[in-house]
C-alpha positions as CSV (number, residue, x, y, z in Angstrom):
1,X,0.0,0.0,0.0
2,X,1.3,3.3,-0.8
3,X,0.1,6.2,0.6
4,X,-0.2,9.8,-1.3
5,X,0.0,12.5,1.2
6,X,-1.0,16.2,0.3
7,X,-2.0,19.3,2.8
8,X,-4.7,21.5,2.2
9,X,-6.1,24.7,3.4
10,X,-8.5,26.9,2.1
11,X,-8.8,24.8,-1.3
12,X,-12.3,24.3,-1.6
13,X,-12.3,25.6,-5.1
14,X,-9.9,23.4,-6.2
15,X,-9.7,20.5,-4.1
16,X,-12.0,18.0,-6.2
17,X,-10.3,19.3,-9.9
18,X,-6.8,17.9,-7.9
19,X,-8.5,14.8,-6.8
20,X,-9.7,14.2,-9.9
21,X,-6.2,14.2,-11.8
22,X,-4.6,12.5,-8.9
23,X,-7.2,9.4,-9.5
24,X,-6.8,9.6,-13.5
25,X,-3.0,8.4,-12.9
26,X,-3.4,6.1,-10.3
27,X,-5.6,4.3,-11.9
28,X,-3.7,3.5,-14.4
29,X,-0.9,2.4,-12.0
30,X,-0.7,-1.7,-10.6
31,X,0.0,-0.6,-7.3
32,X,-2.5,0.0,-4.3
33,X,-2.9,3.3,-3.3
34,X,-4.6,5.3,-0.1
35,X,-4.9,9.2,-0.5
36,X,-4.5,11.2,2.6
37,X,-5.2,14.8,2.1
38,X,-4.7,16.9,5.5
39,X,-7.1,19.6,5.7
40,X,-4.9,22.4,8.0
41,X,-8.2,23.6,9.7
42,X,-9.5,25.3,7.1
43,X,-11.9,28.1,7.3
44,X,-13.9,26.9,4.1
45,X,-15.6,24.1,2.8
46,X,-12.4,22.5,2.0
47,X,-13.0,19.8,4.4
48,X,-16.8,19.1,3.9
49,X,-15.8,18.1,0.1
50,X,-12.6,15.9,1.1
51,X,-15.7,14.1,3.5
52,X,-18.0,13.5,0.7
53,X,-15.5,13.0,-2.0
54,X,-15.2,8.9,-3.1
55,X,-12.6,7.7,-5.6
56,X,-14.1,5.3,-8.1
57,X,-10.9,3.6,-8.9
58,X,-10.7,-0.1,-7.9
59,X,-7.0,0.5,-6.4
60,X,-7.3,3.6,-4.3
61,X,-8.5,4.1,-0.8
62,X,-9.0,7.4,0.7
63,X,-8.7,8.4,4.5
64,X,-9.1,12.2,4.6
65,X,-8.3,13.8,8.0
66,X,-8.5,17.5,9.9
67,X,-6.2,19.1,12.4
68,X,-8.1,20.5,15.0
69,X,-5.8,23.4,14.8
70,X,-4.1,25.1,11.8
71,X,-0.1,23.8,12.0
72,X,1.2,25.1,8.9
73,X,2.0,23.6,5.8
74,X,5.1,21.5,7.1
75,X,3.2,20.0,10.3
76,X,0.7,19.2,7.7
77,X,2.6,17.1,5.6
78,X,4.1,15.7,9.0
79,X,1.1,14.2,10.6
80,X,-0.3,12.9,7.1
81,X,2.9,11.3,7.2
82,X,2.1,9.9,10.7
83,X,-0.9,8.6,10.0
84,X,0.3,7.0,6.7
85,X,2.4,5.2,9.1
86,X,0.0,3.7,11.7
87,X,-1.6,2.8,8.4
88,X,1.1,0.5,7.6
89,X,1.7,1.9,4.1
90,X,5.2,0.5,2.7
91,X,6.1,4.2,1.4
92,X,4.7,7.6,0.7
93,X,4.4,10.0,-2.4
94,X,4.1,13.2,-1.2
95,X,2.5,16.4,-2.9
96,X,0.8,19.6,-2.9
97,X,-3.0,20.0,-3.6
98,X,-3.0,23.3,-5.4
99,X,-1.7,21.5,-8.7
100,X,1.4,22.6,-9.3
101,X,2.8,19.5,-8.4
102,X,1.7,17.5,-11.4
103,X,0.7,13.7,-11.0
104,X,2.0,12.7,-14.2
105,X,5.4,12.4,-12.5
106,X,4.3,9.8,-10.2
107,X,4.9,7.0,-12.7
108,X,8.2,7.8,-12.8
109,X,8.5,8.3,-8.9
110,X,7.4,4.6,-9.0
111,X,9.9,3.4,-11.8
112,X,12.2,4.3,-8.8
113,X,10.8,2.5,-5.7
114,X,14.1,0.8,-5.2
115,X,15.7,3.9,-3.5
116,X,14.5,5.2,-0.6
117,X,14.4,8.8,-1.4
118,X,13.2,9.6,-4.9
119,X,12.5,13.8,-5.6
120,X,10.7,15.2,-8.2
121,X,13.5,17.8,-9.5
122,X,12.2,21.1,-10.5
123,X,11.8,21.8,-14.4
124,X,10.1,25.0,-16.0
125,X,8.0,27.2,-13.7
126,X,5.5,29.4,-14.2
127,X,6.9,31.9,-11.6
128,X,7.0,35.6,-12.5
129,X,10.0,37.4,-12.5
130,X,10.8,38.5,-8.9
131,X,9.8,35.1,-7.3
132,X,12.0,33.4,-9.7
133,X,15.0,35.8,-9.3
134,X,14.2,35.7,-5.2
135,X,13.9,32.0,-5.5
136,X,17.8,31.9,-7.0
137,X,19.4,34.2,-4.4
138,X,17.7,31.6,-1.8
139,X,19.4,28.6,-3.5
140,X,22.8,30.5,-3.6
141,X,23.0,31.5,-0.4
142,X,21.7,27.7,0.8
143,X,24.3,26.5,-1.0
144,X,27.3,28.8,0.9
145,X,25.8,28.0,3.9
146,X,25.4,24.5,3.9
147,X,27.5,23.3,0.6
148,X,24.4,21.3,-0.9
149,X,22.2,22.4,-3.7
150,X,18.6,22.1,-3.3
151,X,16.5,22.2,-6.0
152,X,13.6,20.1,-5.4
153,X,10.1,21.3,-3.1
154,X,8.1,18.5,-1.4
155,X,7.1,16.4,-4.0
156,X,8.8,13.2,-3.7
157,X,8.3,9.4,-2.4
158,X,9.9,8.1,0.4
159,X,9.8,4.2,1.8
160,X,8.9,3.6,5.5
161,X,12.3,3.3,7.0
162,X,12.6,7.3,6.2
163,X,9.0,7.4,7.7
164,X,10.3,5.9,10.3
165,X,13.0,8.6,11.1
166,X,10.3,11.4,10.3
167,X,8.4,9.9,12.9
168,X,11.0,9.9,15.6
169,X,13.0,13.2,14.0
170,X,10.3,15.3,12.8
171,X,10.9,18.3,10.3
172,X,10.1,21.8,9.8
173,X,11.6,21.8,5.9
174,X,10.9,18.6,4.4
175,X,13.1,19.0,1.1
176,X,16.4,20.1,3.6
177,X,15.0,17.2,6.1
178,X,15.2,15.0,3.2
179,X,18.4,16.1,1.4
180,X,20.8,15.7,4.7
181,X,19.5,11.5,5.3
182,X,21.9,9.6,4.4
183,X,20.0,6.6,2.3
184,X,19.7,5.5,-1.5
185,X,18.5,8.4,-3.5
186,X,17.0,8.9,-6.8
187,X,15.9,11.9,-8.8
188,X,12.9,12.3,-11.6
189,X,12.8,16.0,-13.8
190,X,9.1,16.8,-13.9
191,X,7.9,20.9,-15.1
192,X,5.7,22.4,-12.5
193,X,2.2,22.8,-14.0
194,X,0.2,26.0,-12.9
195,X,-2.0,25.8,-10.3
196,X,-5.5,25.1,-10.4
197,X,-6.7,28.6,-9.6
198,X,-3.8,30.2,-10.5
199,X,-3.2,32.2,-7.1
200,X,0.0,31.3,-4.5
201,X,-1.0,31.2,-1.1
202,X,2.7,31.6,-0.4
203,X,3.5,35.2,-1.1
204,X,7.5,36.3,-0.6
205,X,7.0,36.5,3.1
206,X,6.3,33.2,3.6
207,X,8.6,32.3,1.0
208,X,11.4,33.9,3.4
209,X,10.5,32.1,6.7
210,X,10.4,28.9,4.2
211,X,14.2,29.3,3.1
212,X,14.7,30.3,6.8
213,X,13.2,27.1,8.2
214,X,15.5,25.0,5.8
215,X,18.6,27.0,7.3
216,X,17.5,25.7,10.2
217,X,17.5,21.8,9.5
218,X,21.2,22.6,8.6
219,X,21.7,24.4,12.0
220,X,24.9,22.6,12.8
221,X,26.0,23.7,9.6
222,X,25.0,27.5,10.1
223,X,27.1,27.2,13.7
224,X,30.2,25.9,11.8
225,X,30.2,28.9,9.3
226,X,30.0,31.1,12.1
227,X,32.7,29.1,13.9
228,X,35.1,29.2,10.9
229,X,34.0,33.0,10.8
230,X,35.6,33.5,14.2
231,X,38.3,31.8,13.5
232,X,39.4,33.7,10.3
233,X,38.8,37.0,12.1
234,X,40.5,36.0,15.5
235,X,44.0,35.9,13.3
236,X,43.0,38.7,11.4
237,X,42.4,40.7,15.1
238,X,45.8,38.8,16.7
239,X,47.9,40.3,13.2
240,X,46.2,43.9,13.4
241,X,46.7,43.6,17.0
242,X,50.4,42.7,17.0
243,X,51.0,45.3,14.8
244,X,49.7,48.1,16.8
245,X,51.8,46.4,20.1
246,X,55.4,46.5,17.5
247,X,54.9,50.2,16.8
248,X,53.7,51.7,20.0
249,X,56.3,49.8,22.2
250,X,59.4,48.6,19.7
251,X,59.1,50.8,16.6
252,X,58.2,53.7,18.7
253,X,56.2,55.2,15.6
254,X,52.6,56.6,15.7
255,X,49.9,54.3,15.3
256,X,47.2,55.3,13.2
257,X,43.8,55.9,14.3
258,X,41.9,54.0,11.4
259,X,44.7,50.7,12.8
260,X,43.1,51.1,16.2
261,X,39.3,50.8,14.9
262,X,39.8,48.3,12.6
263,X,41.1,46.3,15.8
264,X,38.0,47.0,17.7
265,X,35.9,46.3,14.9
266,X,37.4,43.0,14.6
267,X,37.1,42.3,18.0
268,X,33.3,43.1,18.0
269,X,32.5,40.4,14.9
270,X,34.7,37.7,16.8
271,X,32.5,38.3,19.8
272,X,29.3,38.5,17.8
273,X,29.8,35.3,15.9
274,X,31.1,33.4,18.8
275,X,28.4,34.6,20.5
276,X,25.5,33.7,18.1
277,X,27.7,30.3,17.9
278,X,26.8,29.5,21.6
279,X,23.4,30.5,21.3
280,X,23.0,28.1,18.6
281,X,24.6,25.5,20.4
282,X,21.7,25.7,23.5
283,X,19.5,26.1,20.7
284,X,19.8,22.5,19.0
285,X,20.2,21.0,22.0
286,X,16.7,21.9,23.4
287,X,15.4,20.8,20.0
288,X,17.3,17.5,20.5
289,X,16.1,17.2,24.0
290,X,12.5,18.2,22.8
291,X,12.8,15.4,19.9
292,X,14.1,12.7,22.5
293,X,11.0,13.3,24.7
294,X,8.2,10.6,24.4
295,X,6.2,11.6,20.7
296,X,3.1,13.2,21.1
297,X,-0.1,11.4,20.3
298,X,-1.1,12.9,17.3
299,X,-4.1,11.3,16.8
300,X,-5.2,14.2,19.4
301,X,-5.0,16.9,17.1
302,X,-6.4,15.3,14.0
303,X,-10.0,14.0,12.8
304,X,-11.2,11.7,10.0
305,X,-14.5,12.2,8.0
């Protein structure tokens, strides 16, 4: 059984034109399949239609469910995921409901069921200008920081023992999550199609807090950079500082005043990135703690039909 997991808020006008082309491929696939959209507590209709909604295709299922409070996108896709496992699915394709994650690549997400990570690359998208421009400074500077390239969103299929690890890990940027597991991976080029009603829910600020969340899963990453930071600057400061001790006290020359701020300046940036370095440190250790702790039963914050 495989299940296909996709969040949904406020998609009431769109919801049944998405479950309609997800059942058009499926059917035509040899597996069996269970849909599992997650309705983020939406303040529509959205979740009355997933309720009355029935695929007529011999080989899938559907089990629709609710949060009983709106978690986000992520925490969507993370409790689908947990309740794909309890429903002892074998893997999980996951996608977004808006449409502009296509289903026609899931055929070739299932041509590579061997690995245990397969991601649906990003082709052609029908971005405008500025979101595609922003989108590029994001991957840049996610590539400085962490050394990877990511070029891939959410839309991918993953086999139960990287469920297993979501289950016990958790997430808050499943495409960074994804890209630091070490595990067989495969890769499928699909174009993004345009979504169903043509509008982003997104917008840049929530594209910003989503390239900062995927920082985040690289947080030990983002502390070494600062470390190395410190580092280079510390010799820099202990050169400039040597310097300014050889002329006042053997040279006997003046010293000149720009010398004397550049060492203070120095000193500030050592102290600000070792500082933000410790902070960081407390910091993933209280998510590690937090992700040690017994798991939540999530069945407490969810519904089905």
């Amino acid at each position: 059984m495989i299940a296909v997991v996709a969040p949904c808020f406020n998609e009431q006008l769109t919801i049944t034109t998405f479950l309609e082309r997800l059942e058009s491929v499926l059917s035509q696939q040899n597996e069996e399949f269970i849909v599992v959209i997650v309705d983020d507590c939406s303040q529509d209709n959205s979740f009355e239609l997933l309720s009355n909604y029935k695929f007529k295709a011999a080989n899938v299922s559907y089990s629709p469910i609710r949060l009983t409070f709106n978690m986000g996108h992520q925490g969507a896709i993370y409790n689908g995921l947990l309740h794909a496992h309890d429903l002892n699915c074998t893997s999980s394709i996951i996608m977004d409901s808006d449409g502009e994650d296509d289903p026609g690549a899931i055929p070739l997400l299932l041509a590579q069921k061997d690995k245990e990570i397969v991601v649906v690359g990003r082709g052609k998208r029908s971005e405008g200008f500025v979101f595609r421009f922003s989108y590029i400074i994001y991957k840049l500077i996610f590539k400085l920081i962490t050394n990877q390239t990511i070029k891939f969103g959410n839309y991918c299929l993953i086999q139960r023992n990287i469920m297993e690890r979501i289950k016990h890990t958790s997430f808050i940027h499943l495409p960074a999550y994804l890209l630091k597991q070490k595990a067989s991976k495969g890769e499928v080029i699909y174009n993004r199609s345009k979504r169903i009603d043509g509008k982003s829910k997104l917008g840049y600020k929530g594209l910003l807090m989503h390239a900062f969340k995927s920082m985040i899963e690289f947080g030990e990453d983002l502390l070494m950079l600062f470390l190395k930071m410190f580092a280079f600057i510390m010799v820099i400061f202990v050169v400039v500082l040597g310097n300014i001790i050889y002329q006042k006290f053997v040279a006997h020359t003046a010293i000149l005043g720009w010398f004397s701020t550049l060492a203070l300046g120095l000193l500030t940036l050592a102290t600000l990135c070792i500082g933000f370095f410790i902070i960081g440190l407390l910091l993933l250790n209280l998510i590690h703690q937090q992700n040690n702790k017994s798991l939540v039963n999530y069945k407490e914050f969810i519904r089905n039909k």
